[in-house]
The first five atom37 places (N, CA, C, CB, O) and aatype in JSON, in Angstrom:
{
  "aatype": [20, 20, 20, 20, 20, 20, 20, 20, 20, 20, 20, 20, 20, 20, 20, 20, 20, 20, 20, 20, 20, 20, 20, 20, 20, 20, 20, 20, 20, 20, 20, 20, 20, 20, 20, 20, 20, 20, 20, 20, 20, 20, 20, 20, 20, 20, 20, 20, 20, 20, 20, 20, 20, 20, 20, 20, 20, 20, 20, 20, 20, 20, 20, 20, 20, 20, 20, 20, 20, 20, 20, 20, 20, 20, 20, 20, 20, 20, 20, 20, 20, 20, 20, 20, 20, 20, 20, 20, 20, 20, 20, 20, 20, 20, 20, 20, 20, 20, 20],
  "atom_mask": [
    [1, 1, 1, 1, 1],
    [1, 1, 1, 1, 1],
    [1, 1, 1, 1, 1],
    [1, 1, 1, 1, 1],
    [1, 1, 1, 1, 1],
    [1, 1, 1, 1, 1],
    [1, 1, 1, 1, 1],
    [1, 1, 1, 1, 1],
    [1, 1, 1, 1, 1],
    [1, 1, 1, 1, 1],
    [1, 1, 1, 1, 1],
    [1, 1, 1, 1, 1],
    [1, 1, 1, 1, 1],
    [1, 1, 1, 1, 1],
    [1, 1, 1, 1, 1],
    [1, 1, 1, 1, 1],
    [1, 1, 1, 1, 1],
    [1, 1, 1, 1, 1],
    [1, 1, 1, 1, 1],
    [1, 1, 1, 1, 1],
    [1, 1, 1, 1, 1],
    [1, 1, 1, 1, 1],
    [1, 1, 1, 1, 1],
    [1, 1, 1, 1, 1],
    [1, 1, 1, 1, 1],
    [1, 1, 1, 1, 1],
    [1, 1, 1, 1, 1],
    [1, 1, 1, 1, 1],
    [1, 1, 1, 1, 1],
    [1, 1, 1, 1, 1],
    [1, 1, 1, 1, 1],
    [1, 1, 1, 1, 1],
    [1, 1, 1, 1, 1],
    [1, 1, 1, 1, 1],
    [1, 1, 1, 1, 1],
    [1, 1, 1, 1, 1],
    [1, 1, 1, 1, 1],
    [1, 1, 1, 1, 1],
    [1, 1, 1, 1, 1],
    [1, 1, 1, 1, 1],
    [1, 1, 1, 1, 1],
    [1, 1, 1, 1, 1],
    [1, 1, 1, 1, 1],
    [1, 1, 1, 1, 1],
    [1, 1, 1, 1, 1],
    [1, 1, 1, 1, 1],
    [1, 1, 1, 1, 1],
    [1, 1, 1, 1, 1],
    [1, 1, 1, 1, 1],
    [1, 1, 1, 1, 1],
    [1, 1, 1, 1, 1],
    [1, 1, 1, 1, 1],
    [1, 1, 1, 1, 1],
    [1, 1, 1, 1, 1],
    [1, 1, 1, 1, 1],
    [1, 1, 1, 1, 1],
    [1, 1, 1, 1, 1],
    [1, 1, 1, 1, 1],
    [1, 1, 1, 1, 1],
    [1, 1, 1, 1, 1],
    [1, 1, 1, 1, 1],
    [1, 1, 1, 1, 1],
    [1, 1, 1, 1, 1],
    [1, 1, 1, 1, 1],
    [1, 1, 1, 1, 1],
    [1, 1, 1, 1, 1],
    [1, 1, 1, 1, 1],
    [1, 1, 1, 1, 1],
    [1, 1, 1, 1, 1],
    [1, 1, 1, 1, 1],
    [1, 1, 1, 1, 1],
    [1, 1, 1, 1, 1],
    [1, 1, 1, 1, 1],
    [1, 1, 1, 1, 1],
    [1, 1, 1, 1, 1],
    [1, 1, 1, 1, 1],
    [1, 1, 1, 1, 1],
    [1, 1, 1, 1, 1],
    [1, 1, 1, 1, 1],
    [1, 1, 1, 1, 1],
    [1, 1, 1, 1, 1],
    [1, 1, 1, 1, 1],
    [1, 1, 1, 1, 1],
    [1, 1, 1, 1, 1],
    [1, 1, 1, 1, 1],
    [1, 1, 1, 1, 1],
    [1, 1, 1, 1, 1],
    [1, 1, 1, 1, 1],
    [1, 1, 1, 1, 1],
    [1, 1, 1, 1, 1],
    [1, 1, 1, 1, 1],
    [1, 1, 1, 1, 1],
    [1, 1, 1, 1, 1],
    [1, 1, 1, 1, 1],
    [1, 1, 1, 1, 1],
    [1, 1, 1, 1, 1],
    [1, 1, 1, 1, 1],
    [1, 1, 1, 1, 1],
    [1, 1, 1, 1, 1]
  ],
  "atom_positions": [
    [[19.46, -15.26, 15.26], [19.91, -13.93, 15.62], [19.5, -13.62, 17.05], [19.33, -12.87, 14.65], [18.37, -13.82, 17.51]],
    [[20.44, -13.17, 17.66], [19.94, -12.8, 19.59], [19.35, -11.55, 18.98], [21.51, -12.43, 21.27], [19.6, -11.03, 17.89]],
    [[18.38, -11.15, 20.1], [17.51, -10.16, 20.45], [18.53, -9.05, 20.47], [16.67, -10.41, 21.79], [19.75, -9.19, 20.34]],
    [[17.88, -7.97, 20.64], [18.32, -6.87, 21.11], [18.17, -5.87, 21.87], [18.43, -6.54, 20.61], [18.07, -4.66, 21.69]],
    [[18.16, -6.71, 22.94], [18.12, -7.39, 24.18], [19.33, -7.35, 25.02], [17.81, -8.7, 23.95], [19.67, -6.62, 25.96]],
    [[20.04, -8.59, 24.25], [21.67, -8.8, 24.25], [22.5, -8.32, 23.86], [22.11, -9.55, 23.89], [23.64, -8.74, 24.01]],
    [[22.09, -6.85, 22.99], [23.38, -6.21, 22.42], [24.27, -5.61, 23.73], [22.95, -4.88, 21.26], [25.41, -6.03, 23.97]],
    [[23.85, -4.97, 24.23], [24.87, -4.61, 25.54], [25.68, -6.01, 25.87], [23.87, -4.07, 27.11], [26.82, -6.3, 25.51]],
    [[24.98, -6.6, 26.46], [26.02, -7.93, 26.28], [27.02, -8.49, 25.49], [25.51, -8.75, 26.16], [28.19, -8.57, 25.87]],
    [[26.61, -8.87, 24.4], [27.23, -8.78, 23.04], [28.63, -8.15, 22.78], [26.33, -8.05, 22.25], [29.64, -8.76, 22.43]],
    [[28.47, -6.56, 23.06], [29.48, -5.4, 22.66], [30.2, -5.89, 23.7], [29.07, -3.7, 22.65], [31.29, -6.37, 23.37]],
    [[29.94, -5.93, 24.85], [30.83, -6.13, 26.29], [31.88, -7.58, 25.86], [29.49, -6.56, 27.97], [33.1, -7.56, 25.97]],
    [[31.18, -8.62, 25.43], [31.82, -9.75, 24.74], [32.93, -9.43, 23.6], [30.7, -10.55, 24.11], [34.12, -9.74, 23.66]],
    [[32.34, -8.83, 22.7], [33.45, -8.65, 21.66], [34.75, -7.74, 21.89], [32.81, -8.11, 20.5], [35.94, -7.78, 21.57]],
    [[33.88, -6.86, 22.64], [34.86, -5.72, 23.47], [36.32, -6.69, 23.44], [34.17, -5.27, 25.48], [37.4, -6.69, 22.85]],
    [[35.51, -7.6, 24.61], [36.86, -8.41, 25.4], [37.28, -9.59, 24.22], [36.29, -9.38, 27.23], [38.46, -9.92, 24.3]],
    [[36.73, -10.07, 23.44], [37.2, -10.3, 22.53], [38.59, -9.86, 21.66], [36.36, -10.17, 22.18], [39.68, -10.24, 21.25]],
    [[37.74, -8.89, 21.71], [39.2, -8.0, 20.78], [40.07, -6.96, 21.23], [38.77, -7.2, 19.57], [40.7, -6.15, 20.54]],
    [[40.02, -7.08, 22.6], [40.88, -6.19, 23.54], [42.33, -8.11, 24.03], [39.28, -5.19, 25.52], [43.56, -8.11, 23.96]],
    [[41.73, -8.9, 24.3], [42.21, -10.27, 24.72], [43.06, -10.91, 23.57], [40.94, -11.23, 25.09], [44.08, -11.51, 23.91]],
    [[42.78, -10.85, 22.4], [43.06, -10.78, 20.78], [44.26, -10.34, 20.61], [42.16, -9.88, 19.93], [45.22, -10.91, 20.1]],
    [[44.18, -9.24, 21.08], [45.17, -7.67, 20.58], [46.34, -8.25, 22.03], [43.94, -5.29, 20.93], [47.53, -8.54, 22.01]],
    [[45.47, -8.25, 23.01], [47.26, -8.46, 24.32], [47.73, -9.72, 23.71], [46.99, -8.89, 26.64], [48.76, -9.44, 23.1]],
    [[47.47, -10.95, 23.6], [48.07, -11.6, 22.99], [48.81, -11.86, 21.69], [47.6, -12.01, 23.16], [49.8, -12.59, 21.75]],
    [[48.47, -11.35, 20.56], [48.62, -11.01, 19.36], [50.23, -11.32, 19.09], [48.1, -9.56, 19.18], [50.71, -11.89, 18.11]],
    [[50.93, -10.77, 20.24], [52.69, -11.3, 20.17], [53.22, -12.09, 21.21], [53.76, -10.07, 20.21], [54.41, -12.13, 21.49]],
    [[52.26, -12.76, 21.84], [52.47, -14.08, 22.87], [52.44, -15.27, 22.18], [51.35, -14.25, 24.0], [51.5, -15.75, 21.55]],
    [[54.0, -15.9, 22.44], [54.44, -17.04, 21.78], [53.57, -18.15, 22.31], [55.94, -17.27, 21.97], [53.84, -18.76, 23.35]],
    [[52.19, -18.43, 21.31], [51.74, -19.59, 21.72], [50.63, -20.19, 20.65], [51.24, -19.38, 23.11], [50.35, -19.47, 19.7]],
    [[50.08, -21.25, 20.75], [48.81, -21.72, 19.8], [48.28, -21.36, 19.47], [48.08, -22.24, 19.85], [47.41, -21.23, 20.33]],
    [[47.86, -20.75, 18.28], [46.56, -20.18, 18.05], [45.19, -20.37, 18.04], [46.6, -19.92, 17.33], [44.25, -19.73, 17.56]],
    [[45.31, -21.49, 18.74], [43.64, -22.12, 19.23], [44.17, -21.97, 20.67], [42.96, -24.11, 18.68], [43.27, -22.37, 21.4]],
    [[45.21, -21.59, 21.4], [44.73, -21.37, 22.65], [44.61, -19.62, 22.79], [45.78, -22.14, 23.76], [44.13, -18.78, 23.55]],
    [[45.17, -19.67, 21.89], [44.93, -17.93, 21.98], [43.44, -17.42, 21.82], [45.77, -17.11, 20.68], [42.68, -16.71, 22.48]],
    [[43.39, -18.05, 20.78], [41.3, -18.26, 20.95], [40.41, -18.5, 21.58], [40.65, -18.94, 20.52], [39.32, -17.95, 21.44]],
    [[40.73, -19.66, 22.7], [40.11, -20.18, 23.26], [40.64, -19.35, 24.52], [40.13, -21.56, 23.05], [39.56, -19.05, 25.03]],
    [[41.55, -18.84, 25.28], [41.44, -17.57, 26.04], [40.64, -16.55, 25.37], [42.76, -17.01, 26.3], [39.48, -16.39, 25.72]],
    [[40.95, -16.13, 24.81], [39.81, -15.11, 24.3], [38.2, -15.39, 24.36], [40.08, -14.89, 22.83], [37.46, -14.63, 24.98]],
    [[37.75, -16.47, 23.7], [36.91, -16.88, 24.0], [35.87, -16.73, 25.5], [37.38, -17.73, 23.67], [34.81, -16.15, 25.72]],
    [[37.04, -17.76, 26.54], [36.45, -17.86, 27.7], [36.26, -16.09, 28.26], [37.43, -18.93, 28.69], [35.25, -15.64, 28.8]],
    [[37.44, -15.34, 27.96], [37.41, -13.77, 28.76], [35.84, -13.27, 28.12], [39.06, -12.4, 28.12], [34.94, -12.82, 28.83]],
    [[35.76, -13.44, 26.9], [34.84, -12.68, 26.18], [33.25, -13.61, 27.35], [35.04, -13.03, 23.93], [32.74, -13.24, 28.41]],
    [[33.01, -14.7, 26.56], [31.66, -15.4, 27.52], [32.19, -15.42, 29.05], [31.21, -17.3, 27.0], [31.23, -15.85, 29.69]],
    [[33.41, -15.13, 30.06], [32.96, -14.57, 31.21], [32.74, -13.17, 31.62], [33.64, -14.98, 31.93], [32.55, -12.87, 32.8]],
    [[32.78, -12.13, 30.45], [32.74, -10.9, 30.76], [31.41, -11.04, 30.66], [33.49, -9.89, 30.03], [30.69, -10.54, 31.53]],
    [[31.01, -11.56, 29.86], [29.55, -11.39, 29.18], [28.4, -11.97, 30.54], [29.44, -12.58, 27.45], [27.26, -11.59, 30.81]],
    [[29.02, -12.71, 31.0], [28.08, -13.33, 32.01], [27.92, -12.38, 33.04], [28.56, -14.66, 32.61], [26.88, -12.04, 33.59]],
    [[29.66, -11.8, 33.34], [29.19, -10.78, 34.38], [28.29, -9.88, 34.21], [30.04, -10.09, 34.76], [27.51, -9.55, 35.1]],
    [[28.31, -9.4, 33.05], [27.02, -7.9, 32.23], [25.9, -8.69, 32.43], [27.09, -7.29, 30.09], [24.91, -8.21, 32.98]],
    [[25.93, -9.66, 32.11], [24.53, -10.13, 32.52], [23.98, -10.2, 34.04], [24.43, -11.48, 32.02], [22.85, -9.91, 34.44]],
    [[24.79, -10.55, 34.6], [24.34, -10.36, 36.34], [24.39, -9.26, 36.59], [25.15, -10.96, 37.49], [23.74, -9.02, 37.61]],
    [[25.21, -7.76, 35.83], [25.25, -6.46, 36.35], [24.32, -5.78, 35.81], [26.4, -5.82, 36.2], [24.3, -4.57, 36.07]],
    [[23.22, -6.37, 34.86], [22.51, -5.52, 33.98], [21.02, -6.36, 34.49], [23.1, -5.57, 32.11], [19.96, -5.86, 34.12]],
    [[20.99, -7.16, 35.03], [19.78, -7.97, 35.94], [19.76, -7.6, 37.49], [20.02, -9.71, 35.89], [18.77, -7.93, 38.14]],
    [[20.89, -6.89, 38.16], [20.95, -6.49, 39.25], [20.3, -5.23, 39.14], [22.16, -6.54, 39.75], [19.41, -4.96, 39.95]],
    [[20.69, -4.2, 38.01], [20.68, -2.8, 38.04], [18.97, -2.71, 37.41], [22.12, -2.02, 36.99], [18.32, -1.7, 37.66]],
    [[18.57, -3.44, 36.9], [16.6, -3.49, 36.58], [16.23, -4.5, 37.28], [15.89, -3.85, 34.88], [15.38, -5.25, 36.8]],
    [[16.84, -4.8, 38.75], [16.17, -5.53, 39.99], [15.74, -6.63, 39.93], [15.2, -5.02, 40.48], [15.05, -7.08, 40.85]],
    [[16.07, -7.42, 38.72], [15.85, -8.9, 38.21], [16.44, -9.85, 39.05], [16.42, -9.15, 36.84], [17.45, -9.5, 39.66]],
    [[15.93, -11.23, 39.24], [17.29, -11.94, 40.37], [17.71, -12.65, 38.73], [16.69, -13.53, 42.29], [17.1, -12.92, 37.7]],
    [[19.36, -12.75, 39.34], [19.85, -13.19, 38.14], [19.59, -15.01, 38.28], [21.57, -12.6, 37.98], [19.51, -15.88, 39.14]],
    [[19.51, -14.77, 36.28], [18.97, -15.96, 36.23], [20.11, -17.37, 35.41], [17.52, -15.58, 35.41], [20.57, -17.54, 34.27]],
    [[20.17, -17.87, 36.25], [21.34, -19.0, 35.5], [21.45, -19.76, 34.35], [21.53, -19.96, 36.15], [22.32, -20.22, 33.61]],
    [[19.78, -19.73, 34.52], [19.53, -20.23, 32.64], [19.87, -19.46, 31.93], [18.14, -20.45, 31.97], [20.3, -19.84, 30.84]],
    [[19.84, -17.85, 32.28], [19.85, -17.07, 31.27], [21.36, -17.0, 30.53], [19.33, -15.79, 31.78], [21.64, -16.71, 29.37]],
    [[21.93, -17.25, 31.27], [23.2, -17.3, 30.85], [24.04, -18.35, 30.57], [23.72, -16.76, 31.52], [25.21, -18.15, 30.25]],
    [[23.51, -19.59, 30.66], [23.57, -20.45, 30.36], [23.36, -20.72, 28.81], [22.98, -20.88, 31.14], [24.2, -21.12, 28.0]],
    [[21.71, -20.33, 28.56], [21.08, -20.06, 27.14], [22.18, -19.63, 26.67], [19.85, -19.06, 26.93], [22.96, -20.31, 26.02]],
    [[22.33, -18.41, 26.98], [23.23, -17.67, 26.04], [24.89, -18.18, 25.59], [23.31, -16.29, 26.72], [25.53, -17.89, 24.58]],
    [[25.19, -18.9, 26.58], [26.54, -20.1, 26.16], [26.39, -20.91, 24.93], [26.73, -21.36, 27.33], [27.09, -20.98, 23.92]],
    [[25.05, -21.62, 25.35], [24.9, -23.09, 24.3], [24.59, -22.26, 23.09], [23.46, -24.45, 24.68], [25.22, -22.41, 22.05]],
    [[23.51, -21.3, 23.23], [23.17, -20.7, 21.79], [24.38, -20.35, 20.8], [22.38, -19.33, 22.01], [24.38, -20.32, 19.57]],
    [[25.71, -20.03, 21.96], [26.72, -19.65, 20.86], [27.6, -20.27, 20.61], [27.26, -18.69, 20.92], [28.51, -19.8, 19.92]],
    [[27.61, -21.82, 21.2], [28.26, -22.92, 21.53], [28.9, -23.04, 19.41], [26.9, -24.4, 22.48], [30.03, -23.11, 18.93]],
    [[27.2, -22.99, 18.6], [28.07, -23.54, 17.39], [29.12, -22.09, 16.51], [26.69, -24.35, 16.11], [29.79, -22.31, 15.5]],
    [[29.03, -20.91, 17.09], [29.58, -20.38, 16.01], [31.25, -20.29, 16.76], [28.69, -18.83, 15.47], [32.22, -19.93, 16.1]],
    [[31.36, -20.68, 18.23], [32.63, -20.45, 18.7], [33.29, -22.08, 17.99], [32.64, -20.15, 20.64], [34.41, -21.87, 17.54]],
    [[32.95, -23.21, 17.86], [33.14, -24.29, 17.23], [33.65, -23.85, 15.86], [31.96, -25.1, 17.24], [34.68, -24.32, 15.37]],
    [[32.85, -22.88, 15.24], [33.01, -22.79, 13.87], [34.37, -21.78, 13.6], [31.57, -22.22, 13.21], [35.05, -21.76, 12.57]],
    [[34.56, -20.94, 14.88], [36.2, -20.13, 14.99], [36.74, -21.22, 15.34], [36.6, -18.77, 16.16], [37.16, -21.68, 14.28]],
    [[37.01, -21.97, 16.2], [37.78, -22.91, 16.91], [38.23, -23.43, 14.93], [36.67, -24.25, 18.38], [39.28, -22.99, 14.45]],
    [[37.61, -24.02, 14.37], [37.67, -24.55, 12.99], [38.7, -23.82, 11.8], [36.2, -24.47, 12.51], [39.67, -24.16, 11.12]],
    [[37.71, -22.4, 12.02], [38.01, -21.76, 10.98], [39.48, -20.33, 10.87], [36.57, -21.29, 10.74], [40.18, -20.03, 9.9]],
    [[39.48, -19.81, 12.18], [40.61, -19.25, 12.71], [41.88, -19.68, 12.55], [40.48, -19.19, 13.79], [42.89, -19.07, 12.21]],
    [[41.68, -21.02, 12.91], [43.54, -21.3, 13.12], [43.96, -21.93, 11.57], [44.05, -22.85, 14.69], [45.14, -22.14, 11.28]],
    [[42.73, -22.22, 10.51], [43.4, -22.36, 9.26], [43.91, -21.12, 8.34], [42.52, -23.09, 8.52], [44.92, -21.07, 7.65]],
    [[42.64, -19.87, 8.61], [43.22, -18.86, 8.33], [44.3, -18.31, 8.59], [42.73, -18.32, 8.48], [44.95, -17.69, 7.75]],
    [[44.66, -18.48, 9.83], [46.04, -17.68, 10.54], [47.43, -18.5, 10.0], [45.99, -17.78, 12.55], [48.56, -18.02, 9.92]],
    [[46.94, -20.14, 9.58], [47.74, -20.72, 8.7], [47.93, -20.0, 7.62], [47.36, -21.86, 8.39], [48.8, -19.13, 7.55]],
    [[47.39, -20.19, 6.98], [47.03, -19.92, 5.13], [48.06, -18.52, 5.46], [44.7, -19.47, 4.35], [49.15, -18.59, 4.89]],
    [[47.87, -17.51, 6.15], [47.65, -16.46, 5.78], [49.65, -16.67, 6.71], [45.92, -15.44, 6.28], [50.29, -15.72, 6.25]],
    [[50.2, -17.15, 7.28], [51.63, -17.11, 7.52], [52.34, -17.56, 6.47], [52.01, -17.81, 8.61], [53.56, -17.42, 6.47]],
    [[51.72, -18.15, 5.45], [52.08, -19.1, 4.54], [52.43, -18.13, 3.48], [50.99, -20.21, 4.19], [53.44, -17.79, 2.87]],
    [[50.78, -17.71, 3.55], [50.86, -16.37, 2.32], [51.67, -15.24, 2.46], [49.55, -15.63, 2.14], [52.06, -14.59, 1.49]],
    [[52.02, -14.91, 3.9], [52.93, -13.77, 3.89], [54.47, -14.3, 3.77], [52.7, -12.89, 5.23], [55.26, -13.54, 3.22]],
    [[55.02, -15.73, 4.33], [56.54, -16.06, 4.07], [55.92, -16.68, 2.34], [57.5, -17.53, 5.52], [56.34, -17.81, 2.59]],
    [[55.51, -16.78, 1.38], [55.85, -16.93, 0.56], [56.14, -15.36, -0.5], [55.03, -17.93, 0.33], [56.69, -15.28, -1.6]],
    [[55.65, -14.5, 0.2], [55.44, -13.01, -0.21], [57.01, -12.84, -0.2], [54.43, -11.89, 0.93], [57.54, -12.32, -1.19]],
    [[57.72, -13.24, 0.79], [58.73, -12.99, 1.15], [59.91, -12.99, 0.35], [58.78, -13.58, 1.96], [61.0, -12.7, 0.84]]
  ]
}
């Protein structure tokens, strides 16, 4: 579990997460690249909050720190990369068989 610490960070991430999610949502394309844009917007927003939130309490920003915070979340974006695009299967499947 990250600190809380990182929740400002965090929110700023999912923010863009699910703001990046939503513009794409009817863009004809992969749904692992749709993820994986999302993804990258979300961990580069997040990096910026981190340099804007280490600037603003006079910290020099630190590259590990944000670094850490990549690899630490390295396995659960693996585990969307996995688990996302079977759901979004299953679940086109489940709605044209509804049909």
């Amino acid at each position: 579990m990250p600190s809380v610490v990182m929740l400002p960070y965090m929110i700023v991430e999912l923010a863009a997460y699910g703001s990046v999610s939503g513009l794409l949502a009817n863009v004809k394309m992969p749904t692992i690249l749709k993820l994986l844009i999302a993804q990258v917007a979300g961990r580069g927003l997040r990096a910026v909050a981190i340099c804007i939130g280490a600037y603003a309490f006079g910290s020099p920003v630190n590259v590990s720190v944000i670094w850490t915070s990549i690899v630490a979340g390295l396995p659960g974006l693996i585990l969307q990369w996995i688990i996302l695009p079977l759901f979004m299967f299953w679940l086109a499947h489940k709605v044209n068989a509804d049909e």
